[in-house]
Gaussian input, Z-matrix of N, CA and C with variables (Angstrom, degrees):
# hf/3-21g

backbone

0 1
 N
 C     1     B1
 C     2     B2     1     A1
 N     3     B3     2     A2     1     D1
 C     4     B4     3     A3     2     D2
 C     5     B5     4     A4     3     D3
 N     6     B6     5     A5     4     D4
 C     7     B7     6     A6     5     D5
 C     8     B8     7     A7     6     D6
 N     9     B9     8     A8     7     D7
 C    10    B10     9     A9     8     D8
 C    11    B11    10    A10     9     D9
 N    12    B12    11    A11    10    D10
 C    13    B13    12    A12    11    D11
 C    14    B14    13    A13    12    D12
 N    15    B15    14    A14    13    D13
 C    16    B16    15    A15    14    D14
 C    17    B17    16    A16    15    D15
 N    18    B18    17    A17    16    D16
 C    19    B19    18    A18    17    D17
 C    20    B20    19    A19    18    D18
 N    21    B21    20    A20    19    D19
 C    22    B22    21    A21    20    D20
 C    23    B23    22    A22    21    D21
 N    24    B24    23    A23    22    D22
 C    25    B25    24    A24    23    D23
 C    26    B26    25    A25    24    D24
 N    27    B27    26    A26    25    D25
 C    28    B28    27    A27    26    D26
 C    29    B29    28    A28    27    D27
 N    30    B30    29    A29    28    D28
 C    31    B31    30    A30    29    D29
 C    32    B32    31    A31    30    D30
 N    33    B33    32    A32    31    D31
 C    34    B34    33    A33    32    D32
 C    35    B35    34    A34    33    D33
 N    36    B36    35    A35    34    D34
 C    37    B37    36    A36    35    D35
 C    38    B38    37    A37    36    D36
 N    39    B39    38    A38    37    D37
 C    40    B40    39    A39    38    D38
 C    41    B41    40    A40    39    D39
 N    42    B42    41    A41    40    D40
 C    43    B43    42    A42    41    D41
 C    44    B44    43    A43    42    D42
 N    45    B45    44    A44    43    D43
 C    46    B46    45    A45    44    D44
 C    47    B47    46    A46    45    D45
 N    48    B48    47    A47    46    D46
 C    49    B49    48    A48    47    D47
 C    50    B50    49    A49    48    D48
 N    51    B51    50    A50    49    D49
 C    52    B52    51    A51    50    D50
 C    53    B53    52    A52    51    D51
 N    54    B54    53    A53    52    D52
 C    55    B55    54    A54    53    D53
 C    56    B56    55    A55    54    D54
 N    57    B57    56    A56    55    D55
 C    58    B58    57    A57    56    D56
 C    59    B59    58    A58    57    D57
 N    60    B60    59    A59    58    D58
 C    61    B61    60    A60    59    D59
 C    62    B62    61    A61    60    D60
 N    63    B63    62    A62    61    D61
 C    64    B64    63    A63    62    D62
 C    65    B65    64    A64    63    D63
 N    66    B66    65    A65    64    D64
 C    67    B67    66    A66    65    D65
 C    68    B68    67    A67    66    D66
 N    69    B69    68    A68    67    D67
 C    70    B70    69    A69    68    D68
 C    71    B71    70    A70    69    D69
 N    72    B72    71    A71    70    D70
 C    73    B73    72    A72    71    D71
 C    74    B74    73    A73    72    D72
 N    75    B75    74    A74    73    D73
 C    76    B76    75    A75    74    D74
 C    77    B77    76    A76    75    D75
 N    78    B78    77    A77    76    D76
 C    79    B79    78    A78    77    D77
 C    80    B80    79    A79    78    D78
 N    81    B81    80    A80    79    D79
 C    82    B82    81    A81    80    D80
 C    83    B83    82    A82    81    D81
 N    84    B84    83    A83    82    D82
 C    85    B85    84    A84    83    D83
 C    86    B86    85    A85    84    D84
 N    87    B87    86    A86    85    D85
 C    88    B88    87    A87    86    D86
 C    89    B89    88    A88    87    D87
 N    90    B90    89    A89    88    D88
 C    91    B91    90    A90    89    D89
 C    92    B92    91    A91    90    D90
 N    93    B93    92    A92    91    D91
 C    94    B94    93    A93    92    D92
 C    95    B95    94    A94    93    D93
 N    96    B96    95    A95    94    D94
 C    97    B97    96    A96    95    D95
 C    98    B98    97    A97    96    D96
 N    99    B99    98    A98    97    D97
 C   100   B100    99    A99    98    D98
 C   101   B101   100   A100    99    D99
 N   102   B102   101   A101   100   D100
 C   103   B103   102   A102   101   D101
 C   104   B104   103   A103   102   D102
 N   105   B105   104   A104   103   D103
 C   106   B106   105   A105   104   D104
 C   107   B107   106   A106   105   D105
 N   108   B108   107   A107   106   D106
 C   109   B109   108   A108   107   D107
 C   110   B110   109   A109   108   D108
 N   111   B111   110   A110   109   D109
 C   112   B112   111   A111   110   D110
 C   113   B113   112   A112   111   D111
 N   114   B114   113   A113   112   D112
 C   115   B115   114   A114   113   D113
 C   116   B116   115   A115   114   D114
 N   117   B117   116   A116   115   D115
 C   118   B118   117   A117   116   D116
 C   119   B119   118   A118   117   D117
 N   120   B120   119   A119   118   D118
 C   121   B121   120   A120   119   D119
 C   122   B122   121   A121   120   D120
 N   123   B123   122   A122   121   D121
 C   124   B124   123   A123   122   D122
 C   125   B125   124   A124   123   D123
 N   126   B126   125   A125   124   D124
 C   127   B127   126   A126   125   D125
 C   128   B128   127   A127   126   D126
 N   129   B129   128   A128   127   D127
 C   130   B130   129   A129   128   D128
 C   131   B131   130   A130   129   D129
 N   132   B132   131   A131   130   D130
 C   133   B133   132   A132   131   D131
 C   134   B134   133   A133   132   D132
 N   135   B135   134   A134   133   D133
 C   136   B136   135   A135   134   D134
 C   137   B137   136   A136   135   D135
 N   138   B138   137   A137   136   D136
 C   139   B139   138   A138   137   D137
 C   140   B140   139   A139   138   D138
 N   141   B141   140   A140   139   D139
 C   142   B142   141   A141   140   D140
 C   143   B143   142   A142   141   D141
 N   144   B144   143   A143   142   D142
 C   145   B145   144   A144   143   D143
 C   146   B146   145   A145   144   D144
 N   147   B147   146   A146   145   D145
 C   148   B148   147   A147   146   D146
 C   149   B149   148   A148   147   D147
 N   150   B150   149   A149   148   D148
 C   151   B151   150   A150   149   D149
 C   152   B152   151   A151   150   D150
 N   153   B153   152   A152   151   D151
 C   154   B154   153   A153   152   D152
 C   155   B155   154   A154   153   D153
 N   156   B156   155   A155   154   D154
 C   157   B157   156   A156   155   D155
 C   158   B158   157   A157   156   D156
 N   159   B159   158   A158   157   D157
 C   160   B160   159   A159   158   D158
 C   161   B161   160   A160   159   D159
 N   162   B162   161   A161   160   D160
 C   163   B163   162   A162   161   D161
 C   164   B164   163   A163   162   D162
 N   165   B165   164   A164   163   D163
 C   166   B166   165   A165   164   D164
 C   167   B167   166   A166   165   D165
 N   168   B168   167   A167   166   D166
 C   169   B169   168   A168   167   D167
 C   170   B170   169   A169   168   D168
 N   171   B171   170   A170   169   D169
 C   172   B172   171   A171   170   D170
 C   173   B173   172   A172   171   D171
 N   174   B174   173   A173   172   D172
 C   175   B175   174   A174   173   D173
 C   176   B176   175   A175   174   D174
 N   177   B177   176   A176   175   D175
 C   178   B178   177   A177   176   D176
 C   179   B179   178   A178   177   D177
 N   180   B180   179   A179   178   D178
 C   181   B181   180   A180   179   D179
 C   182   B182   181   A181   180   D180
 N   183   B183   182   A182   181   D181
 C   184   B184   183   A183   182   D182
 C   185   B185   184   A184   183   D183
 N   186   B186   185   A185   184   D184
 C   187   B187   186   A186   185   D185
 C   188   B188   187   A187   186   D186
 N   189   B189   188   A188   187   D187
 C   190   B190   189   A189   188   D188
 C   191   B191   190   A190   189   D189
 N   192   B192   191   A191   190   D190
 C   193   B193   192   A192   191   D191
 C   194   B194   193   A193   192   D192
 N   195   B195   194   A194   193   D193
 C   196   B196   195   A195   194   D194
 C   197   B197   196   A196   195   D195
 N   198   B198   197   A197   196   D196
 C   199   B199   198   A198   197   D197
 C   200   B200   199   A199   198   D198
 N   201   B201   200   A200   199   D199
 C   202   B202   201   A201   200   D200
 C   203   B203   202   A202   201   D201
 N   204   B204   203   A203   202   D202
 C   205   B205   204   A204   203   D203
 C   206   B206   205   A205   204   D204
 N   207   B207   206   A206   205   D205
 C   208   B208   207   A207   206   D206
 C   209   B209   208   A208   207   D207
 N   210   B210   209   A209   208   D208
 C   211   B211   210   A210   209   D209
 C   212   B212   211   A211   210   D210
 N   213   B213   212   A212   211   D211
 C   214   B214   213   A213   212   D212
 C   215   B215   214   A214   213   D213

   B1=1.4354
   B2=1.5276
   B3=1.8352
   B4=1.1422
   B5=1.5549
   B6=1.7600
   B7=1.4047
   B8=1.3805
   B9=1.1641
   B10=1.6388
   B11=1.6996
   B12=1.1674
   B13=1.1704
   B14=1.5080
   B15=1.3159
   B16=1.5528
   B17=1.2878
   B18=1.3814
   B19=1.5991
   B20=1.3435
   B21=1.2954
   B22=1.4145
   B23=1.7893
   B24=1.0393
   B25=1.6685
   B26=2.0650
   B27=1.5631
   B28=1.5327
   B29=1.3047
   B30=1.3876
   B31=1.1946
   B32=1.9362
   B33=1.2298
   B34=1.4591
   B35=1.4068
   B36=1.6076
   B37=1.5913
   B38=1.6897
   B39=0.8844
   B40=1.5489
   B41=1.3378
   B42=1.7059
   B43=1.5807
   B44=0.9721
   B45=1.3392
   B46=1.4406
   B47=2.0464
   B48=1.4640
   B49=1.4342
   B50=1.3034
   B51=1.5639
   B52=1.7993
   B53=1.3407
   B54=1.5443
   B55=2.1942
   B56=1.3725
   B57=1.0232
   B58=1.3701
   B59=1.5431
   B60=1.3299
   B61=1.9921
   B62=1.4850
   B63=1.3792
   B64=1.3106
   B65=1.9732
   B66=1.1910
   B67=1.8230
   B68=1.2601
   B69=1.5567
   B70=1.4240
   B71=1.1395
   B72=1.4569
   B73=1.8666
   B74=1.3681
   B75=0.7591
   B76=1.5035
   B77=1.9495
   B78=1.1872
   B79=1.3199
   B80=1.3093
   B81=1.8586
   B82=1.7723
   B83=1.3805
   B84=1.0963
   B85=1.4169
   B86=1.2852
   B87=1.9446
   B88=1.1745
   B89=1.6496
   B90=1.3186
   B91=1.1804
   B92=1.8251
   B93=1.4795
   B94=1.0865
   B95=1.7465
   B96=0.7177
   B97=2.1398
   B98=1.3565
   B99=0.8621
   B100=1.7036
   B101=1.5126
   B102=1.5363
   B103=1.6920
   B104=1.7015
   B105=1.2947
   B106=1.4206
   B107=1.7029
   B108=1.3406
   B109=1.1207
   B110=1.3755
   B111=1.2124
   B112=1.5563
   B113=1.6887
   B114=1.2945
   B115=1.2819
   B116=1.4951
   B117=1.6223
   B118=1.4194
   B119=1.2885
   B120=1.7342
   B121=1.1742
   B122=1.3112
   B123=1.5249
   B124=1.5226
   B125=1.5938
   B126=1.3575
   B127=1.3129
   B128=1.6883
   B129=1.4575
   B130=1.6447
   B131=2.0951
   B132=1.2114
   B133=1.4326
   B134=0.9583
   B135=1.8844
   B136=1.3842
   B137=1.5009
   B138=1.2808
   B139=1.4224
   B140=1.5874
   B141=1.3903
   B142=1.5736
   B143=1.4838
   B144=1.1459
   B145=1.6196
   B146=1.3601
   B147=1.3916
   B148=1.4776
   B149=1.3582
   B150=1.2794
   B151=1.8194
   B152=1.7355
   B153=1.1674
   B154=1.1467
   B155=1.7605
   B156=1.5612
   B157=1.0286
   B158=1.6817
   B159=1.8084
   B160=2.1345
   B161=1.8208
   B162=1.2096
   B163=1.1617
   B164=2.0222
   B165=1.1672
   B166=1.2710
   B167=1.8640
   B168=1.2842
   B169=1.2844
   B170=1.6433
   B171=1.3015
   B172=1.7680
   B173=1.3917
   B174=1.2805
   B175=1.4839
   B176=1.2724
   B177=1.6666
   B178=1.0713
   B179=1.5558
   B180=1.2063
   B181=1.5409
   B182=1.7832
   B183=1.1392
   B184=1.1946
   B185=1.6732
   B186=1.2820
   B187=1.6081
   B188=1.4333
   B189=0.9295
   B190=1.7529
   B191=0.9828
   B192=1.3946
   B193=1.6016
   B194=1.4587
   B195=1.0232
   B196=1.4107
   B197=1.6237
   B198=0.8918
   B199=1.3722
   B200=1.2298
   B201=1.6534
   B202=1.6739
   B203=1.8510
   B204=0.7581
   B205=1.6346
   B206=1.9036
   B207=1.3737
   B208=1.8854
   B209=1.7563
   B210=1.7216
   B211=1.2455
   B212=1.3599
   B213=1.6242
   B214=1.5971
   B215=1.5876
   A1=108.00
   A2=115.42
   A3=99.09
   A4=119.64
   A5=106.74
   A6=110.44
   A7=109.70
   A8=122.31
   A9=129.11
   A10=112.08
   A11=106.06
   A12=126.92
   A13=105.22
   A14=141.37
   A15=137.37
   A16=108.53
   A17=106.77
   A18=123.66
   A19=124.21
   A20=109.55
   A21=96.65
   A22=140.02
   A23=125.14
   A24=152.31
   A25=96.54
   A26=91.56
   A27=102.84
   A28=128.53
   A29=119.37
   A30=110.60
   A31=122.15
   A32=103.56
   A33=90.15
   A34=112.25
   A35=114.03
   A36=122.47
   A37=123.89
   A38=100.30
   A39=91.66
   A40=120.79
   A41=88.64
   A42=104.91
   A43=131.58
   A44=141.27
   A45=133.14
   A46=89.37
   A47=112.76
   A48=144.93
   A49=126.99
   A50=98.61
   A51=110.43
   A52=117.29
   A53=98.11
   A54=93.59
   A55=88.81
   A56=118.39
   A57=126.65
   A58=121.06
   A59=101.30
   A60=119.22
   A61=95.64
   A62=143.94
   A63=132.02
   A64=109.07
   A65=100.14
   A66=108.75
   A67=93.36
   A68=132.13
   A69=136.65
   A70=125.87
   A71=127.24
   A72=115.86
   A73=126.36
   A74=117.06
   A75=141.74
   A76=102.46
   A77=115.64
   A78=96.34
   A79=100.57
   A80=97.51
   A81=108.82
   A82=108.73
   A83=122.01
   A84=125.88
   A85=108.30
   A86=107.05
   A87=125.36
   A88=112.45
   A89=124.20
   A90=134.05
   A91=102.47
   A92=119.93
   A93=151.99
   A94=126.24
   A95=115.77
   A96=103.96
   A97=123.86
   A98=126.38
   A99=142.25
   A100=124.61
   A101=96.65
   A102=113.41
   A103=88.35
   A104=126.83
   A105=128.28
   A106=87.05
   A107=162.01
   A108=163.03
   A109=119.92
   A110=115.71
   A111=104.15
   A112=97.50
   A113=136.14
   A114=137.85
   A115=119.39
   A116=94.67
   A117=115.80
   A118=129.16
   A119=110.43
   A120=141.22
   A121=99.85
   A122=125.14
   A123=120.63
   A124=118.98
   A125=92.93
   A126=120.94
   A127=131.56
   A128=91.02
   A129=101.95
   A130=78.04
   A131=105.91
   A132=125.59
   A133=91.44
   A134=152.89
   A135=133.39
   A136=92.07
   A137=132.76
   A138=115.09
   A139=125.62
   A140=90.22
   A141=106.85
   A142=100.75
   A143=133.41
   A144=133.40
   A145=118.50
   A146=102.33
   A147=116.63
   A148=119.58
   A149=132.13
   A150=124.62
   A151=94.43
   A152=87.86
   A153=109.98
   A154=117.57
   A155=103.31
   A156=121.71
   A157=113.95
   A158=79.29
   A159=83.54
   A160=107.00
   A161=135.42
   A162=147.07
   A163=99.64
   A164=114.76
   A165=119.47
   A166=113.21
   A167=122.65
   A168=113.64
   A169=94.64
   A170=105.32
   A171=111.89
   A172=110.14
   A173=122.15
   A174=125.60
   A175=114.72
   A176=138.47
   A177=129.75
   A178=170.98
   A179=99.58
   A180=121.83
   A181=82.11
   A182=130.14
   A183=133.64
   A184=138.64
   A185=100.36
   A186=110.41
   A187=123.16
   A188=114.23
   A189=116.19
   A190=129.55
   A191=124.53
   A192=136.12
   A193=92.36
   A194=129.90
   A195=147.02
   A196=140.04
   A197=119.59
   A198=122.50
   A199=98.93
   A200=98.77
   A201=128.15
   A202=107.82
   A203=127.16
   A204=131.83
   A205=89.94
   A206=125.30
   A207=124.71
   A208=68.46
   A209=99.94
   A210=124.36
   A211=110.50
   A212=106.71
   A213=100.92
   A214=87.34
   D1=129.89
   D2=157.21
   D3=-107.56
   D4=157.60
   D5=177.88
   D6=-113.30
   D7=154.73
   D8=166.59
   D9=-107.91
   D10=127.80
   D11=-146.28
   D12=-112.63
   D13=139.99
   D14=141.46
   D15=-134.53
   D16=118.99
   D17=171.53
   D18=-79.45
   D19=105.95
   D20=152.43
   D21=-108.56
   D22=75.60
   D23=163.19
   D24=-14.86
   D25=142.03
   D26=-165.08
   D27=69.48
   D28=17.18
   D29=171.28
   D30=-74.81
   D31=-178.76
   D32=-174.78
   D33=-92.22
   D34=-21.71
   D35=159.86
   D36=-120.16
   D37=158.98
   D38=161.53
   D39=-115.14
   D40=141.42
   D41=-166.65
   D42=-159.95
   D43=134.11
   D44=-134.63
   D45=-129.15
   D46=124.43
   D47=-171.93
   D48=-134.73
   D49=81.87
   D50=173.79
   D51=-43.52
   D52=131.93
   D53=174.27
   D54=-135.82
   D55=-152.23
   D56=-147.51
   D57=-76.98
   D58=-53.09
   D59=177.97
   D60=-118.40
   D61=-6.90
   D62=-169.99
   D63=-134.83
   D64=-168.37
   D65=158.01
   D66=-119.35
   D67=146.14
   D68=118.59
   D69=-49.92
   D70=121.06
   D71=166.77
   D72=-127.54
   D73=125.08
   D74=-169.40
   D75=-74.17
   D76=100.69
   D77=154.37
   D78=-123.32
   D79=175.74
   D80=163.33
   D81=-113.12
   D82=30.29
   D83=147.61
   D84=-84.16
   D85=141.83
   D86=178.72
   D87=-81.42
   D88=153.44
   D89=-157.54
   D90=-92.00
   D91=33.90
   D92=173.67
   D93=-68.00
   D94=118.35
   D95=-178.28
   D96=32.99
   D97=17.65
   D98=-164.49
   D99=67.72
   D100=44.93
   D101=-172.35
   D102=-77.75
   D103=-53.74
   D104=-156.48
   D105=-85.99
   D106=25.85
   D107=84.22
   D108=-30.21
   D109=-53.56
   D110=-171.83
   D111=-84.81
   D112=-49.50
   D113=145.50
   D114=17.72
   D115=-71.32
   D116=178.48
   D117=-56.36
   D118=-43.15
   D119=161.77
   D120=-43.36
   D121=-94.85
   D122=160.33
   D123=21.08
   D124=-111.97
   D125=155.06
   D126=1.20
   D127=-59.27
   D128=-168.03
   D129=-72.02
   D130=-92.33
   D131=-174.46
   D132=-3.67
   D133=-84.32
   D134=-156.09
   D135=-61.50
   D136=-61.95
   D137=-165.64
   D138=-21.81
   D139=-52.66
   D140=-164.94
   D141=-92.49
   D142=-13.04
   D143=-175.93
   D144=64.38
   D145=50.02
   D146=-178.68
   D147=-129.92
   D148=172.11
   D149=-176.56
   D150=-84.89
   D151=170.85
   D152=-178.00
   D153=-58.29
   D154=-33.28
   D155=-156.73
   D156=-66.55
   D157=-42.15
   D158=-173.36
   D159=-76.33
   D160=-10.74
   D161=-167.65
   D162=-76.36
   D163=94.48
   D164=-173.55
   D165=-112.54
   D166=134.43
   D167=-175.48
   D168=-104.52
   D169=126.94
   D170=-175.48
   D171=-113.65
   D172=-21.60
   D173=174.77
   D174=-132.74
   D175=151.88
   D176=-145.47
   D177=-10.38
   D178=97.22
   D179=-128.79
   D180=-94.37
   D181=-21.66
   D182=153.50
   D183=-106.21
   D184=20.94
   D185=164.14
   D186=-125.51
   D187=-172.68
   D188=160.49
   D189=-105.82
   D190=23.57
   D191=163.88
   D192=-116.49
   D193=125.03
   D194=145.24
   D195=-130.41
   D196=135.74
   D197=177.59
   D198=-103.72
   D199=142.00
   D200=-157.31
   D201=-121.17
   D202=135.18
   D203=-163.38
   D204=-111.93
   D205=124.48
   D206=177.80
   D207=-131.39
   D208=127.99
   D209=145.18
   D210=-95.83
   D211=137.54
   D212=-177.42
   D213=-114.96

């Protein structure tokens, strides 16, 4: 499955918010060495109830729009 993604880093929780064509996500990881990347990773994986492992970031690994690759 792919997802479309927009991060937003520093939040005070993290939290994952369906909109229309994408998720919104909320982390409180800082947008630092790829802390708010692996974060996301995190994040998505409980969302989706999957390991960590299949949760792959395939498109922007330096923005806040990204599309996310979940192998089931």
């Amino acid at each position: 499955m792919i997802v479309n993604v927009k991060v937003i880093p520093g939040a005070k929780k993290n939290l994952v918010k369906p909109e229309e064509h994408q998720l919104k996500v909320y982390l409180t990881a800082p947008p630092v060495d790829g802390k708010a990347n692996d974060a996301l990773i995190g994040v998505l994986a409980g969302h989706f109830n999957v390991p960590q492992r299949q949760v792959r970031i395939i498109k922007g690994l330096k923005s806040r729009h990204k599309t996310i690759m979940i192998d089931n």
